[in-house]
N, C-alpha and C positions, 0 to 999 in steps of 0.2 A: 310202531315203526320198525321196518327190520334193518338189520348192521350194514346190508346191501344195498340200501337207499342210501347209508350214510359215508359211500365209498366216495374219495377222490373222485373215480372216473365218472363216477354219478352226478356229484354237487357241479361239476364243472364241467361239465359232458357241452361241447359244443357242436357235435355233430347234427349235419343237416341243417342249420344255423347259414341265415343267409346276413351277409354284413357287410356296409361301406364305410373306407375311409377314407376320408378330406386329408388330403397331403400326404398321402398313402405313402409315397416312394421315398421318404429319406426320414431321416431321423425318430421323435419321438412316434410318429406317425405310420412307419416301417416297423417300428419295435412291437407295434399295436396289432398291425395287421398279421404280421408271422407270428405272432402269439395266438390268435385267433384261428389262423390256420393251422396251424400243426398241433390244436385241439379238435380240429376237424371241421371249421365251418368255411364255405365256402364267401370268399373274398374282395370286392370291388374295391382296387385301389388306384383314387383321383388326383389328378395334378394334371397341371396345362403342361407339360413338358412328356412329350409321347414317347419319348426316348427314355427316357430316367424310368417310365413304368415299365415298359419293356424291359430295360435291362434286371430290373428286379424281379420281374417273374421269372426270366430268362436263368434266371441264378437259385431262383427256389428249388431246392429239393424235399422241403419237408413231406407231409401229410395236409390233405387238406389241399386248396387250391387258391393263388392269388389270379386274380384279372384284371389287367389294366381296361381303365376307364379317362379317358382324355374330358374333365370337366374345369370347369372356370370358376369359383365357387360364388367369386363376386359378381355372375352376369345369370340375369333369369333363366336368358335362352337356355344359356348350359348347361344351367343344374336344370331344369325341367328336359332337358334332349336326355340326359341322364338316367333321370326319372323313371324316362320311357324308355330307354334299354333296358334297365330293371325289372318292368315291368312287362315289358315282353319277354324276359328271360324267365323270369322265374314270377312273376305274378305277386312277391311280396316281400318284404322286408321284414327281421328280428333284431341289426342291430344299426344303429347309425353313430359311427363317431364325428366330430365336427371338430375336425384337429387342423385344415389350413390355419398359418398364420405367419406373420414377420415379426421384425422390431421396431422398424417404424425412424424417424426422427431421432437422432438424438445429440446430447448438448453434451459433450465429455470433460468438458471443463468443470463440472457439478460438485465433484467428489475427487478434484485436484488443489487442496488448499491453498499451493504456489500461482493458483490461475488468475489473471490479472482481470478476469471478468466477474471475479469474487470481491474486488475493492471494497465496495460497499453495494446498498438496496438499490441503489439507480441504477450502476452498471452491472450487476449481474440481470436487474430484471429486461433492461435494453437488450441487455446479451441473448437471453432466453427468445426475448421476441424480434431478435434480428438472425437470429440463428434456426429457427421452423419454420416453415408454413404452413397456412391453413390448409392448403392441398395435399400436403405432406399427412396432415393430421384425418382429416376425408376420405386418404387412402389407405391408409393403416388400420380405422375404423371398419373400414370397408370389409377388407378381408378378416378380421379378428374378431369382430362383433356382429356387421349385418349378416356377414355370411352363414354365422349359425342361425338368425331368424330363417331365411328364408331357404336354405336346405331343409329344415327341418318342418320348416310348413310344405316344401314339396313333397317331400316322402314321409311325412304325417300317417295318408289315408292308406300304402305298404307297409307302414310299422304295427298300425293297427292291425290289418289283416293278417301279418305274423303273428302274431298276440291271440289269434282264434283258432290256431291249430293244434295246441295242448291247452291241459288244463295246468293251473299252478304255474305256467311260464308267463312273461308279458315282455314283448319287444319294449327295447331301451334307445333314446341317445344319451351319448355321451361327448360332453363338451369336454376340450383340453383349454383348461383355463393355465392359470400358473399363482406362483405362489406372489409374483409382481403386484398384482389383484388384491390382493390382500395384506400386503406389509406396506407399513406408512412410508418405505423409502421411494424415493422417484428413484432408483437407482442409474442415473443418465438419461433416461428416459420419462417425461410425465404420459405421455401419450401412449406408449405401450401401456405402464400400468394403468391408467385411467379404462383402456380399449378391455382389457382383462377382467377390471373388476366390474363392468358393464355386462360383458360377458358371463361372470358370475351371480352376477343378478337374473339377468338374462332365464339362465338354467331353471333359478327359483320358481320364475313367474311362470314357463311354460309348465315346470310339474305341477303346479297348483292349478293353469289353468284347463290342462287337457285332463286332471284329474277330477274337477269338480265338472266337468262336461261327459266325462263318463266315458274317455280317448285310454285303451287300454296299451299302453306307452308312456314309460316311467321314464324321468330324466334326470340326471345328474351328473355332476363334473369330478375331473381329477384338477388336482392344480397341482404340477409337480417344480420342484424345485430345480435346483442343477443339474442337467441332461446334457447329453452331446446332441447335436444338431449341427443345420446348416446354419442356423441364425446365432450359435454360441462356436464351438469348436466341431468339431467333427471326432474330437479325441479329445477329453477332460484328464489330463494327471496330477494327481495331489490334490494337496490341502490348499495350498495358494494357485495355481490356475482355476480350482473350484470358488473360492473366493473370491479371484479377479471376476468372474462371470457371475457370480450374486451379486457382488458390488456391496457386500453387507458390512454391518458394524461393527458384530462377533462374528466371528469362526463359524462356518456351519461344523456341529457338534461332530457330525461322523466322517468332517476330513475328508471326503470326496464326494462324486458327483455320483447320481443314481445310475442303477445298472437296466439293461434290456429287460433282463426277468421281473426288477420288481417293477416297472412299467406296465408290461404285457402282463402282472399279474393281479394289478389290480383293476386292470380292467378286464379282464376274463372275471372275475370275481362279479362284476356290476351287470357283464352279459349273461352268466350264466344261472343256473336255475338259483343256485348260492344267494345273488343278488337280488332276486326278484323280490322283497320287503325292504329293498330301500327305494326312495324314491327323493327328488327334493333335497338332495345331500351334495357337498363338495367334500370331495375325499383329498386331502394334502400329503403329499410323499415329498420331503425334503429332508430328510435327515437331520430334522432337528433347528433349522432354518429362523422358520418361524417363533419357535420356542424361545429362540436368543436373540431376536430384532423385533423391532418395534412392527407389530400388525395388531388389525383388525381381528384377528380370528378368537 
């Protein structure tokens, strides 16, 4: 193998690289997408809101190109109208992230020990179930969990067909799960993490199942820990607003929230050629999060 295969611009070369992202225009979902772009591939980035995509392309100057795409992630129609601008544009797909999501419900009295819904097991459980609804819970699933099944069963047969124009590459999705999913706190929320860690199964099952069917499309997830977003801050400072927004036990170890780059990095890492031998994987970026609170991982 020579030293020029094993160059940076090589192992991570995005160019020509065609790629969607679910919730394209703000937060962890933005950080994704101009990461990808300004490695060169070119960009579909979805949200129902046609204003917030426009004004992010409108703002790009990188390398690479973004393109707003007006989709619903939770409605057939729209991810299949989708589908089919995709594929009349360009005829295939190499990457899909599956990053829409919310927070859903939640009960903030949980992790206030002064709260008077804590009294005892009756009235905090009354509390819990007078305080959600099922609808509440339907719709959060909705976007968080169903919606990466059935994006990803739409643009399935364009990820594959990306996967046949080199050799040694294989079109990927990538699901943004979180580290919610995985740590035993409901942290104010059971519904969020419940919709997460469904979603992290989720990942498992399709790369086992399109792998044992012979579907050249790898899958695996990020679950990242404290990020700025629309659903947390839009600006994380310090050690204690990154804590109020983990909601954790310990400290997360490194004292602040995750930045752009290591975001966009590891998931250029999962798109690009780099990535192509993993499959079937949840990759955790929390600084240390999980290490110090009680999880599953």
């Amino acid at each position: 193998m020579s030293s020029q295969s094993l160059k940076f611009e090589q192992i991570y070369d995005l160019t020509g690289r065609i790629a969607l992202v679910t919730g394209g225009g703000t937060g962890i979902g933005l950080m994704i997408a101009q990461g990808f772009a300004a490695n060169g591939a070119k960009v579909y980035i979805t949200g129902r809101r046609r204003e917030v995509l426009d004004k992010v392309v409108s703002e790009w100057k990188g390398s690479g190109s973004l393109v707003p795409l007006v989709m619903d992630a939770t409605d057939k129609e729209s991810i299949m109208k989708a589908r089919k601008e995709v594929e009349g544009q360009d005829g295939r797909l190499h990457i899909l992230v599956n990053n829409a999501g919310q927070t859903g419900p939640r009960s903030g009295f949980m992790n206030d020990p002064n709260a008077p819904e804590r009294k005892d097991a009756d009235t905090f459980g009354l509390a819990l179930f007078a305080n959600e609804s099922m609808e509440a819970w339907k719709d959060l699933y909705a976007v968080n969990t169903f919606s990466i099944f059935f994006t990803t069963s739409a643009f399935l047969g364009l990820l594959d067909k990306g996967s046949k124009e080199r050799t040694r590459y294989t079109s990927t999705v990538i699901n943004i799960t979180s580290i919610s999913g995985v740590t035993k706190l409901a942290q104010n929320h059971f519904c969020y993490n419940s919709s997460k860690a469904a979603a992290s199964h989720l990942t498992k099952m399709m790369a086992t199942e399109f792998a044992l069917k012979g579907f050249d499309v790898r899958v695996n997830s990020i679950a990242p820990g404290v990020y700025a977003s629309e659903m947390t801050f839009l600006d994380i400072e310090g050690e204690e607003q990154t804590n109020r927004v983990g909601q954790s036990l310990v400290s997360v170890p490194l004292k602040r929230a995750g930045t752009a780059q290591e975001m966009a990095g590891t998931a250029i890492y999962l798109a690009s050629p780099a990535g192509c031998y993993t499959n079937g994987q949840e990759i955790i970026i929390d600084g240390g999060y999980l290490a110090v609170n009680p999880s599953t991982a």
